[in-house]
Steps between C-alpha positions, in 0.01 A plus 500: 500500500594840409464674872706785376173571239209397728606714790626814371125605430474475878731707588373780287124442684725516793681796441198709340276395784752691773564771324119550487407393864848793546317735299186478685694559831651830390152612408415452842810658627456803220199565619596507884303184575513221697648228282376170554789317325852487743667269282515302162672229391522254220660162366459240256485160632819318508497206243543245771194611652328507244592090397442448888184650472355349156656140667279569850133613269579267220519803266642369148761712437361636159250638695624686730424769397143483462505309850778655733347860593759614709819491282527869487415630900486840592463618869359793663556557855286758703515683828119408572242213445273806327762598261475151342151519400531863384779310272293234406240733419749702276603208283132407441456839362810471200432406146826398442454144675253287568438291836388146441497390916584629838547358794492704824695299765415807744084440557607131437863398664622213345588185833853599507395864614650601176286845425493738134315575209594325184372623150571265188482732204537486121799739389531578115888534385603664228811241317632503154227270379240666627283539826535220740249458816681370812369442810652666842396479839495807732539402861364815701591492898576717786877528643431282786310236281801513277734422794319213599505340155846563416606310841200219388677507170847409649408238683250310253844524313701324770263263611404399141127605532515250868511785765543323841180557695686674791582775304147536254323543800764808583448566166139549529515663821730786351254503197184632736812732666553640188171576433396619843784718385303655192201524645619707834707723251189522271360677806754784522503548113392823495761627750768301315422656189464883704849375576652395175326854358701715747802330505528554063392867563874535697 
């Protein structure tokens, strides 16, 4: 297989996507508002993950890319559990994608404690033989949230997907932490954000 070929139009989707989700932020910041996106990031899935992957949902590989939605991943990470939806909300509203699912982890936590909001969309690409459409997911997820799953991340990666149930119930136990976290911050927003607004104006 040609991986050089089949990636590199995920990569673009990757690439246009942050500059985008970048653009949006410096409206917010342009216009002296409260922006709801901290931080973005982006990757393209390694190609051993991806075989590991196709191997673990029987995906053949020649369909992959109809199959695997999360190939291209791009993450935004936000101070508050509101700013999410007021994302979410802001992607629904552009023309130049179009959501086919999303899953909100955050109404309905997945057992692991594992918490975001996850929209699969449909990205057109423009290549040299024309417009390609490539799916991306967009993980949304507060700073806290993102914490957690990074940690979760490491050790699914040590522990081959077999977490020792010592430490998944720790695991779960900083998960509701974490998100007694967010919800006692979402409670001082407003004089977070009165904060933020005269700390810029020095």
């Amino acid at each position: 297989m040609n991986w050089e070929a089949i990636l590199a139009p995920y990569a673009q989707v990757v690439e246009e996507l942050k500059v985008k989700l970048k653009g949006m932020r410096a409206q917010f910041e342009h216009e002296k508002r409260h922006s709801p996106i901290e931080i973005i990031s982006g990757r393209v899935k390694p190609i051993p993950s991806i075989l590991e992957k196709a191997k673990r949902k029987q995906i053949k590989l020649e369909n992959i890319e109809r199959e695997m939605q999360d190939i291209a991943g791009v993450r935004v990470v936000c101070q508050f559990v509101d700013d999410i939806y007021t994302i979410v909300k802001m992607i629904r509203s552009r023309n130049d994608l179009t959501i086919i699912e999303e899953k909100d982890y955050i109404s309905h936590k997945k057992d692991s404690g594992y918490r975001s909001f996850h929209m699969i969309i449909e990205y057109p690409v423009e290549t040299i033989h024309g417009e390609k459409i490539v799916l991306a997911e967009i993980q949304i997820r507060t700073l806290a949230m993102n914490f957690w799953a990074t940690n979760e991340h490491s050790l699914n990666y040590k522990y081959a997907g077999r977490i020792p149930s010592d430490i998944k119930a720790r695991l779960k136990r900083a998960a509701e932490a974490a998100f007694k976290l967010d919800e006692e911050m979402s409670k001082i927003k407003n004089e977070v954000q009165e904060a933020q607004r005269i700390f810029h104006r020095k």
